[in-house]
DOLO-990012 format. One record per residue (C-alpha): residue number from 1; residue in one letter; x, y, z. Coordinates in steps of 0.001 Angstrom, whole numbers. Last residue first. Layout:
! DOLO-990012
<pt num="NUM" residuo="A" u="X" v="Y" w="Z"/>
...
***
This chain:
! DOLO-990012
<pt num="380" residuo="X" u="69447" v="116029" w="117132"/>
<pt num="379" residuo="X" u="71914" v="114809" w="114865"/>
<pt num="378" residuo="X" u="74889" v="113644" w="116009"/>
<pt num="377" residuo="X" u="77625" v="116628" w="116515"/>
<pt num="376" residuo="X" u="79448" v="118950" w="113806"/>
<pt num="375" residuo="X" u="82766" v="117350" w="112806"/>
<pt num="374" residuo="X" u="82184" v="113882" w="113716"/>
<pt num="373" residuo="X" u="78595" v="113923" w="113250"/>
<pt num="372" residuo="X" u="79389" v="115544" w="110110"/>
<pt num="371" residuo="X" u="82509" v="112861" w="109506"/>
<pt num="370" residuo="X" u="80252" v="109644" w="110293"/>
<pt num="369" residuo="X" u="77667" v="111011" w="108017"/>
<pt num="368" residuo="X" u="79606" v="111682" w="104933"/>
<pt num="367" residuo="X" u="80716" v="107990" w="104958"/>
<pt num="366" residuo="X" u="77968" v="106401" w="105377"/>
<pt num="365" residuo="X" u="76028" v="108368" w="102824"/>
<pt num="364" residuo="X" u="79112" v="107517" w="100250"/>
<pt num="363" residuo="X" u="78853" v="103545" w="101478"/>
<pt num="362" residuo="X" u="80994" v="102260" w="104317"/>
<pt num="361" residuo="X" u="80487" v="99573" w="103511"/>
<pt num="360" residuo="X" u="79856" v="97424" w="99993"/>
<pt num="359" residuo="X" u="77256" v="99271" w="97367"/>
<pt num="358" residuo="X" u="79821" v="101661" w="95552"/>
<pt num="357" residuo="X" u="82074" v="99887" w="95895"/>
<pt num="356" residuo="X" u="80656" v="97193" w="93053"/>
<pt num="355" residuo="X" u="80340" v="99865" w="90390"/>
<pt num="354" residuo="X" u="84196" v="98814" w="90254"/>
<pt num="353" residuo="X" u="83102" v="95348" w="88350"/>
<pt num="352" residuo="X" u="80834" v="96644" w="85950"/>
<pt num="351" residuo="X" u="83975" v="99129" w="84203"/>
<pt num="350" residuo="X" u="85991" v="96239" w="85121"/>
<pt num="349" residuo="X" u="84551" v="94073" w="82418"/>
<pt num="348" residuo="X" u="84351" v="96448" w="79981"/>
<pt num="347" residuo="X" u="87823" v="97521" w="80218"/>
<pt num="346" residuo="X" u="88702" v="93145" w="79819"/>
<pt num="345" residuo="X" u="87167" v="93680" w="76198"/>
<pt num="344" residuo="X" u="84667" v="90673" w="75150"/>
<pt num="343" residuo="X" u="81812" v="92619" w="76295"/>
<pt num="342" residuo="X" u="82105" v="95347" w="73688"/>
<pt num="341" residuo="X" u="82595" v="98628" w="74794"/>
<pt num="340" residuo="X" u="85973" v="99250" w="74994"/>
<pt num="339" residuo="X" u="85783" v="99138" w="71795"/>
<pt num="338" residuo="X" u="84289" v="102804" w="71067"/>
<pt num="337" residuo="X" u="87094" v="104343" w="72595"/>
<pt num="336" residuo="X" u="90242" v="103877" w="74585"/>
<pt num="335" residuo="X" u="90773" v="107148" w="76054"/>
<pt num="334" residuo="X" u="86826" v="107318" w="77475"/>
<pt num="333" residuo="X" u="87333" v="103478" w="78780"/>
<pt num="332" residuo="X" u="90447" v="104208" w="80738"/>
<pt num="331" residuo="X" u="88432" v="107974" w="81714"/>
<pt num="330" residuo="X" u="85806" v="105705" w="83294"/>
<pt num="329" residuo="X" u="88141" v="102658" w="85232"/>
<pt num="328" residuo="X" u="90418" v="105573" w="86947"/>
<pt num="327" residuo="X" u="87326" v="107425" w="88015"/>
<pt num="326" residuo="X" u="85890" v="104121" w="89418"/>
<pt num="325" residuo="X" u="89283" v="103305" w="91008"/>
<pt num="324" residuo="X" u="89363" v="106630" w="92350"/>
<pt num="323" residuo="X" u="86023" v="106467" w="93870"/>
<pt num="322" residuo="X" u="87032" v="103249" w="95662"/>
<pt num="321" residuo="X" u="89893" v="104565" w="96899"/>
<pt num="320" residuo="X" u="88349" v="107778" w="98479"/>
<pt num="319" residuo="X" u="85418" v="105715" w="99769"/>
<pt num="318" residuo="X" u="88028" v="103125" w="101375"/>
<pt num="317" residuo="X" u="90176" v="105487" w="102798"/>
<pt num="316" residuo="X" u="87322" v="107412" w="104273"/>
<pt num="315" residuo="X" u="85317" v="104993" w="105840"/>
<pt num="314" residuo="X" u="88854" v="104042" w="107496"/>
<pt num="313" residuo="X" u="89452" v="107492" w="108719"/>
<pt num="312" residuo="X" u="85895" v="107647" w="110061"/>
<pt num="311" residuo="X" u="86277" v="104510" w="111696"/>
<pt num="310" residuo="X" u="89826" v="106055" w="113305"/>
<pt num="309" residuo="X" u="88580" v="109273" w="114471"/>
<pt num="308" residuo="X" u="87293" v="108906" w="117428"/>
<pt num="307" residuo="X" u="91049" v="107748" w="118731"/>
<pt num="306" residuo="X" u="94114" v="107558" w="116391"/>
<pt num="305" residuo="X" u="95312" v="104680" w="118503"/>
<pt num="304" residuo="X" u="97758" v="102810" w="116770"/>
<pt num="303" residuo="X" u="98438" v="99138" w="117407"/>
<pt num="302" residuo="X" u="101506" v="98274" w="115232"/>
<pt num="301" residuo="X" u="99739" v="96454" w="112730"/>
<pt num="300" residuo="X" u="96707" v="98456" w="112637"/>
<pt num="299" residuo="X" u="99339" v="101518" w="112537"/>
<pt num="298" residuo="X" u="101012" v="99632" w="109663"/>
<pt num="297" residuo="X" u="98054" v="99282" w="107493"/>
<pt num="296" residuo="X" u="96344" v="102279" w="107598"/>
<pt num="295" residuo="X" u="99782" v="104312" w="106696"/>
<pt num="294" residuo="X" u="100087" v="101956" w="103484"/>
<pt num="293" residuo="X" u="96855" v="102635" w="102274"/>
<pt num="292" residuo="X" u="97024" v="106276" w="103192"/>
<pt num="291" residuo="X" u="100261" v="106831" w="101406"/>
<pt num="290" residuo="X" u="98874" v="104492" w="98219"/>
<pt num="289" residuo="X" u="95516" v="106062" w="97537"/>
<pt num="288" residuo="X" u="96938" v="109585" w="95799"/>
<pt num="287" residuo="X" u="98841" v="107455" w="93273"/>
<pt num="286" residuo="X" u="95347" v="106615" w="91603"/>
<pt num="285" residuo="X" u="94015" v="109599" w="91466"/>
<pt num="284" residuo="X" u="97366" v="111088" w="89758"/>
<pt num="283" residuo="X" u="97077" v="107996" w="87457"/>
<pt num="282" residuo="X" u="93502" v="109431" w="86208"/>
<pt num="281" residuo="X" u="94351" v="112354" w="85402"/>
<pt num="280" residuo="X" u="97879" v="111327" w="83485"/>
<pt num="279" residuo="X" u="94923" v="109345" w="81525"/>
<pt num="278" residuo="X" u="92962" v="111603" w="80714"/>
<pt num="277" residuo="X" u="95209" v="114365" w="79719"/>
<pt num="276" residuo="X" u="97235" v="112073" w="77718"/>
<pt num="275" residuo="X" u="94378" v="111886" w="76076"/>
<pt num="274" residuo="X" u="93565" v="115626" w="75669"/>
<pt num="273" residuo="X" u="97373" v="115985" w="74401"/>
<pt num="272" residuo="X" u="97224" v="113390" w="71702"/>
<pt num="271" residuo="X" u="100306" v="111621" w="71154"/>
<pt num="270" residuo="X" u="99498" v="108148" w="72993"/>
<pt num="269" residuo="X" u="96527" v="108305" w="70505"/>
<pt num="268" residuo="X" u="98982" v="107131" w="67661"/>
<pt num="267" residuo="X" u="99314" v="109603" w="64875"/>
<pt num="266" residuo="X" u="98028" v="110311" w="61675"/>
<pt num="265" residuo="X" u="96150" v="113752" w="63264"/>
<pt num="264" residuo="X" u="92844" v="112803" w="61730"/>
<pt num="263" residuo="X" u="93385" v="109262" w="60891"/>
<pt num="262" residuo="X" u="94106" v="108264" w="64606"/>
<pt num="261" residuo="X" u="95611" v="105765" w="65605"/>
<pt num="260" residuo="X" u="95169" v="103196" w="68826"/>
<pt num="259" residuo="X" u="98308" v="101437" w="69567"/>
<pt num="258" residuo="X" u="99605" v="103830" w="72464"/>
<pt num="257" residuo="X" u="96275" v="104648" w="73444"/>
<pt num="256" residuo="X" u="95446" v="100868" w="74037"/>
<pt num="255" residuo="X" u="98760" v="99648" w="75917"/>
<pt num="254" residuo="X" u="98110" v="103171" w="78481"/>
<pt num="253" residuo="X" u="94333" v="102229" w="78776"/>
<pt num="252" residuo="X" u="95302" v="98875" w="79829"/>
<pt num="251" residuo="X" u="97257" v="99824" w="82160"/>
<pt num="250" residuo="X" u="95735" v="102375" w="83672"/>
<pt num="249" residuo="X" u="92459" v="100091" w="84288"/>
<pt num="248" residuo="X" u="94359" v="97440" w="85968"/>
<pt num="247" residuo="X" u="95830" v="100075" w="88599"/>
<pt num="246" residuo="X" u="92109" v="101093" w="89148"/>
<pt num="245" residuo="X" u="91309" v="97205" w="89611"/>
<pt num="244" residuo="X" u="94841" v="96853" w="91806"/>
<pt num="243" residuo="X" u="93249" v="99898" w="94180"/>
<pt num="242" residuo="X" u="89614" v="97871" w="94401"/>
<pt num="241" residuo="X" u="91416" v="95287" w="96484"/>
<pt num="240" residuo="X" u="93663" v="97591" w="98366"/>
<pt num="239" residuo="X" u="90517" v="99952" w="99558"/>
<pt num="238" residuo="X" u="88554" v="96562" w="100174"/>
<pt num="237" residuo="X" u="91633" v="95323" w="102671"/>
<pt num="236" residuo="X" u="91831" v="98835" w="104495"/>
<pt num="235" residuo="X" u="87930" v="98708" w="105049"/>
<pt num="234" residuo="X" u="87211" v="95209" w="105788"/>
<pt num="233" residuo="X" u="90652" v="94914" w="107982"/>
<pt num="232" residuo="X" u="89107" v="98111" w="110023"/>
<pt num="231" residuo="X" u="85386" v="97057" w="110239"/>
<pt num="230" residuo="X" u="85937" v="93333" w="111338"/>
<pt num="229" residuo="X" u="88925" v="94361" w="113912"/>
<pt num="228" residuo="X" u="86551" v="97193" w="115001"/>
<pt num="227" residuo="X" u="83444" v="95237" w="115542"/>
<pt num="226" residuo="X" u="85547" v="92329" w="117179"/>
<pt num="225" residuo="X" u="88074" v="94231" w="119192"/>
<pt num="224" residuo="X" u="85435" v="96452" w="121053"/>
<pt num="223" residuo="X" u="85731" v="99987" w="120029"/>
<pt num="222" residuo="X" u="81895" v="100387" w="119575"/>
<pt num="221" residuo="X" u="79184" v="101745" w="117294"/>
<pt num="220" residuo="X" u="76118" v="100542" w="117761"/>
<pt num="219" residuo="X" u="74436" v="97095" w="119774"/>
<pt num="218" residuo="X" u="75872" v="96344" w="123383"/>
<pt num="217" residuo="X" u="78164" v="93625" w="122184"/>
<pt num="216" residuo="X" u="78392" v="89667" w="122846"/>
<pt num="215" residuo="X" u="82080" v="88247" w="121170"/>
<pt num="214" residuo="X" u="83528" v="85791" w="119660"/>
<pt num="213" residuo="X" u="80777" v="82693" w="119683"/>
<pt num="212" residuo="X" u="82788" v="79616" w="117817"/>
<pt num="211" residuo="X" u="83132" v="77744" w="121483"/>
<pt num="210" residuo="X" u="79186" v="78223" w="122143"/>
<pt num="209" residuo="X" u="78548" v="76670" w="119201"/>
<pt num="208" residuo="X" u="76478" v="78507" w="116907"/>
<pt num="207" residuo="X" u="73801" v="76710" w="115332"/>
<pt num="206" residuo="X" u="71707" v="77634" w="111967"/>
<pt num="205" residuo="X" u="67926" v="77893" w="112947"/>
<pt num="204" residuo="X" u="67465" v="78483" w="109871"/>
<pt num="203" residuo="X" u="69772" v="81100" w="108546"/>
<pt num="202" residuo="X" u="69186" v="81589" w="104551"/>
<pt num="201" residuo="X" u="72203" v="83231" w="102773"/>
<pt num="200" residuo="X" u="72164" v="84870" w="99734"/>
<pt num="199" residuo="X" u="75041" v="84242" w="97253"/>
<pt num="198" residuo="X" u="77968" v="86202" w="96693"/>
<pt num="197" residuo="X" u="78964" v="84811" w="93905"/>
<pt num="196" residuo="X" u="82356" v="85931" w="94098"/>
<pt num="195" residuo="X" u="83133" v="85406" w="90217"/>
<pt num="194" residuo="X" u="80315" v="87567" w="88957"/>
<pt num="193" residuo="X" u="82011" v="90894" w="90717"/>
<pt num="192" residuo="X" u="79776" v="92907" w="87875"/>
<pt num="191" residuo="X" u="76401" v="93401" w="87011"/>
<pt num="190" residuo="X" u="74765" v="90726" w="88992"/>
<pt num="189" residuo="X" u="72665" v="87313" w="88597"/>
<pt num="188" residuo="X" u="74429" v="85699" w="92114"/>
<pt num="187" residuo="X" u="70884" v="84429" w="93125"/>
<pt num="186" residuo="X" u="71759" v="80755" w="93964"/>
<pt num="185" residuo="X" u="70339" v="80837" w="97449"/>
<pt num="184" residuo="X" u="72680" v="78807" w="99938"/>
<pt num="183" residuo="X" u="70607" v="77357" w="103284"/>
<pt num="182" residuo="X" u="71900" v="77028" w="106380"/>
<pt num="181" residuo="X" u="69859" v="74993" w="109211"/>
<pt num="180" residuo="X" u="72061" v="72267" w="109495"/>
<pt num="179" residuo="X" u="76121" v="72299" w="111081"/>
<pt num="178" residuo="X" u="77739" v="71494" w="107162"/>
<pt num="177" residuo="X" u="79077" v="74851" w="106674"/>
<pt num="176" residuo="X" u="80307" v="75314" w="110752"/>
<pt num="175" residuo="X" u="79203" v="78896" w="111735"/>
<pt num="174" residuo="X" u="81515" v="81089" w="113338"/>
<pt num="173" residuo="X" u="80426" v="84296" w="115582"/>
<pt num="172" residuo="X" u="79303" v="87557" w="116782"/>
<pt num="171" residuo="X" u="76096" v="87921" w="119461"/>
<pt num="170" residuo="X" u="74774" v="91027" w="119078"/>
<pt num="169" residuo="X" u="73447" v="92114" w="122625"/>
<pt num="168" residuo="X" u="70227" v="93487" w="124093"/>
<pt num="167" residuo="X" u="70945" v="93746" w="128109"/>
<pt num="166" residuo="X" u="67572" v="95107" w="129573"/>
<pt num="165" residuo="X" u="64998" v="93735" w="127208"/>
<pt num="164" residuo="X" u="66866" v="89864" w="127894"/>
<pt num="163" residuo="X" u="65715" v="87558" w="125111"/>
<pt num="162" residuo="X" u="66915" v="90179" w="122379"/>
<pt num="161" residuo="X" u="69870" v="88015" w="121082"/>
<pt num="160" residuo="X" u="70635" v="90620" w="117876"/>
<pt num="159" residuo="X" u="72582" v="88071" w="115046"/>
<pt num="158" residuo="X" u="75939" v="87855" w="113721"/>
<pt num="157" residuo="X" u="78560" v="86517" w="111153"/>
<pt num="156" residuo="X" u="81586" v="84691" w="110263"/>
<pt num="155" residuo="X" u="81190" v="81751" w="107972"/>
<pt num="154" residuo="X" u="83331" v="78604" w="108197"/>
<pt num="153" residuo="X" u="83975" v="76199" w="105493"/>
<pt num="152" residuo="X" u="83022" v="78452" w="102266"/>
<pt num="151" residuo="X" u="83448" v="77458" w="98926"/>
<pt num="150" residuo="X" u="79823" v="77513" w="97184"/>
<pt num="149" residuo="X" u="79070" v="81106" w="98758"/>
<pt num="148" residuo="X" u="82481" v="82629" w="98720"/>
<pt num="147" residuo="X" u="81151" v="85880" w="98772"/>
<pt num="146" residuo="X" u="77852" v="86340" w="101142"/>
<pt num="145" residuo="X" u="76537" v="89422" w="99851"/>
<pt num="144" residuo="X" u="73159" v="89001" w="101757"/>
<pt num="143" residuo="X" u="72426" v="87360" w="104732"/>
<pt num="142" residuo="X" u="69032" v="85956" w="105605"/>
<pt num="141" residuo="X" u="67692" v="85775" w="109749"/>
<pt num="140" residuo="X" u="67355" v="82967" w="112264"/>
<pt num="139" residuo="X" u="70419" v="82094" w="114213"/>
<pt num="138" residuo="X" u="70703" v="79304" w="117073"/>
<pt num="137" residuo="X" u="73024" v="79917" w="119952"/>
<pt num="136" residuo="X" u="74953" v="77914" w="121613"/>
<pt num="135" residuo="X" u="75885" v="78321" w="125699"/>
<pt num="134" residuo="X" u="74249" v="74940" w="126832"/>
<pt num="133" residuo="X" u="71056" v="76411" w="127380"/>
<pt num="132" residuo="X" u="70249" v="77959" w="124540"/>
<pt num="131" residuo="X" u="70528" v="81732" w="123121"/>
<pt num="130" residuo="X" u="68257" v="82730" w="120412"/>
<pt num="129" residuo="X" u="69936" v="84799" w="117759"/>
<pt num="128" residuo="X" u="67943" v="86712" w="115860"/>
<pt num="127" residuo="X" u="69273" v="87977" w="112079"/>
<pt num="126" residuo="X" u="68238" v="92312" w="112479"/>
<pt num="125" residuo="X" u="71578" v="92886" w="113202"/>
<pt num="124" residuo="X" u="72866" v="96318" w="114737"/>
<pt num="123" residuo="X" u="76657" v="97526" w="114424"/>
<pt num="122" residuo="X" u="78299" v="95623" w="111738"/>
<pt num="121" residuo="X" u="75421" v="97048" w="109043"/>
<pt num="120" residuo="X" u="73332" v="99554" w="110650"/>
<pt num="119" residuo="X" u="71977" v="100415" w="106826"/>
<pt num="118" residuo="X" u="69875" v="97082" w="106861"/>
<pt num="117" residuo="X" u="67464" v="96896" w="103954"/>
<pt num="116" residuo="X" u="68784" v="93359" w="103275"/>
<pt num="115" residuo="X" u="71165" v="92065" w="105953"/>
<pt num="114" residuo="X" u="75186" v="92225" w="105416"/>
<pt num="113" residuo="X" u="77417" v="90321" w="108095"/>
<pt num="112" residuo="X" u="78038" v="86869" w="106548"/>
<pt num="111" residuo="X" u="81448" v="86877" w="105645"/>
<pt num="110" residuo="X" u="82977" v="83124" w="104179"/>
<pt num="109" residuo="X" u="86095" v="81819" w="106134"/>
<pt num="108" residuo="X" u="88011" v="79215" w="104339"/>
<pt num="107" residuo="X" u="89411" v="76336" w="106218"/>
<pt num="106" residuo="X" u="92547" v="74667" w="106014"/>
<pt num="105" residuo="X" u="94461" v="74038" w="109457"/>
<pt num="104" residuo="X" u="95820" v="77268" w="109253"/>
<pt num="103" residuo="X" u="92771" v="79016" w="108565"/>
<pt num="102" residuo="X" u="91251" v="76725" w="111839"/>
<pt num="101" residuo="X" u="93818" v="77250" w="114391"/>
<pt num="100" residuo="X" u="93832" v="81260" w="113626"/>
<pt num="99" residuo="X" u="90145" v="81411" w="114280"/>
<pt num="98" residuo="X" u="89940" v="79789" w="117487"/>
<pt num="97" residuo="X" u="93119" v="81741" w="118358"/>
<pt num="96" residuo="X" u="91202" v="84707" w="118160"/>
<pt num="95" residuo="X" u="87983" v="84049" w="119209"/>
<pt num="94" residuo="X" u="90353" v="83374" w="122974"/>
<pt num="93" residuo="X" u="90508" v="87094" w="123158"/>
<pt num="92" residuo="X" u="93834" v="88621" w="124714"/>
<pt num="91" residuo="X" u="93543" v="91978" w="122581"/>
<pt num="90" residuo="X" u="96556" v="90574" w="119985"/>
<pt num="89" residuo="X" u="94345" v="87237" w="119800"/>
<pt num="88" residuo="X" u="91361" v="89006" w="118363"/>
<pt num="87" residuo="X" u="93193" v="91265" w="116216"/>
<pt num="86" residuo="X" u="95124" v="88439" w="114272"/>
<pt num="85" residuo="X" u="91942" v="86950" w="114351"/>
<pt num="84" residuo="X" u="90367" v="89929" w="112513"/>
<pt num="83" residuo="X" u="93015" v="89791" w="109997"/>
<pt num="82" residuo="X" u="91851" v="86048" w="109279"/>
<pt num="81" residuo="X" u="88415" v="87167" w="109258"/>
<pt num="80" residuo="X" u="89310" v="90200" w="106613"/>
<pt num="79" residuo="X" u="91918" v="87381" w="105041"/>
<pt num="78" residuo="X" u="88905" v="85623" w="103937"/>
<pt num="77" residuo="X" u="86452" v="88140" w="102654"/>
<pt num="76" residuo="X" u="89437" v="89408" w="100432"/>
<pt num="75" residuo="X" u="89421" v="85751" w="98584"/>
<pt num="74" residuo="X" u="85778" v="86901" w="97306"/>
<pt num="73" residuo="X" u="87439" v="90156" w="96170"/>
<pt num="72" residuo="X" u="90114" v="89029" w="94455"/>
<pt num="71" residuo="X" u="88552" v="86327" w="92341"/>
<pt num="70" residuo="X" u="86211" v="88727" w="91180"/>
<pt num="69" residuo="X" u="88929" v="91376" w="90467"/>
<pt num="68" residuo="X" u="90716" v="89237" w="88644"/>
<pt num="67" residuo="X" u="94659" v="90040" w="87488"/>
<pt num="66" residuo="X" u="94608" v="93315" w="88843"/>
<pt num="65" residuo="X" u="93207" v="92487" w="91640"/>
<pt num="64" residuo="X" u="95832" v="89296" w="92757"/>
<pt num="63" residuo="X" u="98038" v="92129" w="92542"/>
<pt num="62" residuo="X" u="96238" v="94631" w="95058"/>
<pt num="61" residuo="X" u="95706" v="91775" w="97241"/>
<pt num="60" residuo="X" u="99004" v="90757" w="97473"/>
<pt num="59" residuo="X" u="99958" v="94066" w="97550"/>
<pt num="58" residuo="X" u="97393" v="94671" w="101017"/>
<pt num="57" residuo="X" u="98605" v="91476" w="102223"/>
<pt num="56" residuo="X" u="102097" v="93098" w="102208"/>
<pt num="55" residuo="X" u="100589" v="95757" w="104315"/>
<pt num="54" residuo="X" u="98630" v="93911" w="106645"/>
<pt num="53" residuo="X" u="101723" v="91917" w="107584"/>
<pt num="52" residuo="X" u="103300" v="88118" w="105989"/>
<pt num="51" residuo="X" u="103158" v="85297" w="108809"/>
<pt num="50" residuo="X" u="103736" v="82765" w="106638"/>
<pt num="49" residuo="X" u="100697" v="80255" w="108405"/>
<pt num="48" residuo="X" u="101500" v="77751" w="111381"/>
<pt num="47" residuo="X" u="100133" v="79524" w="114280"/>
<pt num="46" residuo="X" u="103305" v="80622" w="114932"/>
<pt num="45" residuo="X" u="104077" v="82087" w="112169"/>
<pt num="44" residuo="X" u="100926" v="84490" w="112083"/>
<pt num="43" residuo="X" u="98322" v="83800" w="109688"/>
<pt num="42" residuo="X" u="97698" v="86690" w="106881"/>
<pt num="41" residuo="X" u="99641" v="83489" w="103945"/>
<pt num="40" residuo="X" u="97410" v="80963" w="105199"/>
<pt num="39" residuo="X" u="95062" v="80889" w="101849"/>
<pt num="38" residuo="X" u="97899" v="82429" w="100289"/>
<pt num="37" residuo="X" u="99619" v="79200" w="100265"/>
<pt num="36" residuo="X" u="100627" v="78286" w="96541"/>
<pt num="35" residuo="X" u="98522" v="75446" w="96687"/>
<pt num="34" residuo="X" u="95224" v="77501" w="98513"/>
<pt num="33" residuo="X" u="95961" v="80293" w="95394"/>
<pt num="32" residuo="X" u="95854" v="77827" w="92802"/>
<pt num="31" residuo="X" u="92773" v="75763" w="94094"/>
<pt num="30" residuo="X" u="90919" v="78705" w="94640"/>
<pt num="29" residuo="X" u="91736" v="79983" w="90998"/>
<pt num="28" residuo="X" u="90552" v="76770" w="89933"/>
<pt num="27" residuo="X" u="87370" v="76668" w="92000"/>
<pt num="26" residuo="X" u="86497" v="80224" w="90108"/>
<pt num="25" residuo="X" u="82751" v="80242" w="90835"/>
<pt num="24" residuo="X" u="80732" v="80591" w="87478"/>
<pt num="23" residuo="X" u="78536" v="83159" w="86473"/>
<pt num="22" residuo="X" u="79382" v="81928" w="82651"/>
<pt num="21" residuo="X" u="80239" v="85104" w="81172"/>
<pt num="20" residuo="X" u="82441" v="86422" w="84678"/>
<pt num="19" residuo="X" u="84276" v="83271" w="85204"/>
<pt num="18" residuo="X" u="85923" v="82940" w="81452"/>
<pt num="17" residuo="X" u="86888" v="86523" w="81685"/>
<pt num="16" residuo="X" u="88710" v="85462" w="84583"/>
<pt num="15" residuo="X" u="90483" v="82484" w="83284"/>
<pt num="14" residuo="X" u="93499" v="83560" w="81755"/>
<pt num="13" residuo="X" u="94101" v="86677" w="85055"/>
<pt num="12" residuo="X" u="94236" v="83660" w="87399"/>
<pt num="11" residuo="X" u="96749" v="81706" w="85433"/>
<pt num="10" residuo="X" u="98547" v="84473" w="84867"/>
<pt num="9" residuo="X" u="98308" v="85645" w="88806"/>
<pt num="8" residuo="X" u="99297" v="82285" w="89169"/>
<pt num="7" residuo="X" u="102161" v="82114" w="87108"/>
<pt num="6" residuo="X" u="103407" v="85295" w="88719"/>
<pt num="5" residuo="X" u="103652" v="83495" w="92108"/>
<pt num="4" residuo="X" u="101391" v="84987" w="94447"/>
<pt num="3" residuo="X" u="103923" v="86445" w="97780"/>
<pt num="2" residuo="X" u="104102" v="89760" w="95518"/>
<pt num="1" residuo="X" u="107324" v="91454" w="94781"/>
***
């Protein structure tokens, strides 16, 4: 049973065809999901929020997915911050808390980590951060992907403070919306995911205050909390987000098929052997994500160290998934025909929206990369 009502997810799922023609934010579904108190559902109890784990998050995720993906993953950028408070505060550091106190007092984290032309992703930033006296720092860079552009409160992010050759650091942390020196590009023109709008974002000398910084990290890969509480909650929450889009996709290719007929056999589609085919083939990818969903999120939860291999793990869950969902999605639209072509059919709108993972970390290069150096040694 999910913690979102199932008039919401209605509600949600009414509108988000609606949201993708017009390129328009869903404050509605924001409104529905803050009232029903998902927006606080990932903080701990004592903090104030419902306290639910990784893995029912995951569900909720995976529901609130199949009713808009859009919606879905913009709200996922959220909980990954929240999720990487939870970490925070687990390791003993005080980002933690900071970041707990302020979901549950209402605000909505935005996730400003992605840099155009920047494969290093979490672990390099090409944003600078120039440190000042009093302990802020001031960030001057663009960020790309930002979901939640128009609704944000708080945005996590990053920059490379280079003022010291001999100790380069990224310096993680929370920027206040209305602090000065941000500026919101309205180029959210894509394919697919229209309801994030995931604008750019311009960082102007944008202040963070030295009570919002997280963390200062030696640049690369790195088991600190903060790069791997941001990579693993980003990688087991997209894999769960994208999962309730391939779900989606069976579904509606199972109600299709079944009242789809065809003249030559004079039989529903449902009967037909090479589309029953497709879409048992499909389901089988499908099933194959939950296991390692589930498994990902309850050793996060209960503080499992699988060792070196844990980022590649998490690449991997999310790749896997994300290719499924995209299989899942294309033989949905094959079994349903010609119709699911138009625009005005919901296939056709999550056929754009799962070419999405492809793009978002840990990409298929990524991926394969991690588990050759893994498996053979870095490159020489």
């Amino acid at each position: 049973m999910s913690f979102i009502p199932a008039g919401v997810l209605e509600r949600i799922h009414q509108r988000a065809a609606r949201h993708d023609q017009e390129n328009s934010f869903p404050f509605d579904d924001l409104q529905d999901l803050r009232e029903c108190g998902y927006l606080t559902a990932f903080v701990p109890a004592e903090f104030g929020g419902a306290g639910l784990t990784l893995a029912e998050i995951c569900q909720a995720q995976t529901d609130l997915a199949k009713a808009a993906p859009g919606t879905a993953l913009g709200i996922n950028m959220h909980h990954i911050i929240v999720g990487l408070g939870r970490h925070l505060h687990r390791h003993g550091e005080s980002g933690g808390e900071t970041i707990l106190r302020a979901a549950a007092a209402g605000d909505l984290f935005g996730f400003g980590i992605s840099e155009p032309g920047n494969d290093l992703v979490l672990f390099g930033s090409i944003t600078r951060a120039e440190p000042q006296t009093n302990g802020d720092y001031r960030l001057y860079g663009r960020k790309i992907f930002t979901s939640l552009a128009p609704a944000w409160t708080k945005l996590a992010t990053f920059g490379c403070d280079s003022s010291d050759p001999e100790d380069v650091r990224n310096v993680f942390g929370l920027l206040q919306r209305d602090s000065g020196g941000i500026n919101i590009v309205d180029d959210w023109d894509t394919m697919g995911m229209r309801a994030t709008q995931s604008n750019s974002t311009e960082l102007n000398g944008a202040v963070v205050k030295a009570e919002h910084v997280l963390a200062k990290v030696t640049p690369g890969p790195s088991a600190h909390p903060v790069v791997f509480g941001i990579f693993a909650y980003f990688e087991i929450l997209l894999a769960a987000t994208y999962r309730g889009l391939g779900q989606r996709a069976l579904e509606l290719a199972a109600e299709t098929v079944k009242s789809r007929h065809s003249v030559r056999r004079d039989a529903p589609y449902a009967t037909d052997p090479d589309i029953r085919w497709r879409i048992a083939s499909a389901a089988i990818a499908m099933d194959a994500v939950d296991a390692p969903i589930e498994l990902a999120a309850q050793d996060i939860e209960n503080g499992v160290d699988r060792g070196v291999k844990w980022m590649p793990q998490l690449s991997a869950l999310k790749h896997r998934t994300c290719e499924a969902a995209k299989y899942a999605v294309e033989e949905a639209v094959r079994a349903s025909g010609g119709s699911s072509y138009y625009n005005s059919k919901e296939l056709s709108r999550l056929y754009r929206d799962v070419l999405a993972g492809l793009f978002q970390p840990s990409d298929a290069e990524s991926v394969h990369g991690a588990w050759a150096s893994l498996l053979l040694g870095p490159l020489p």
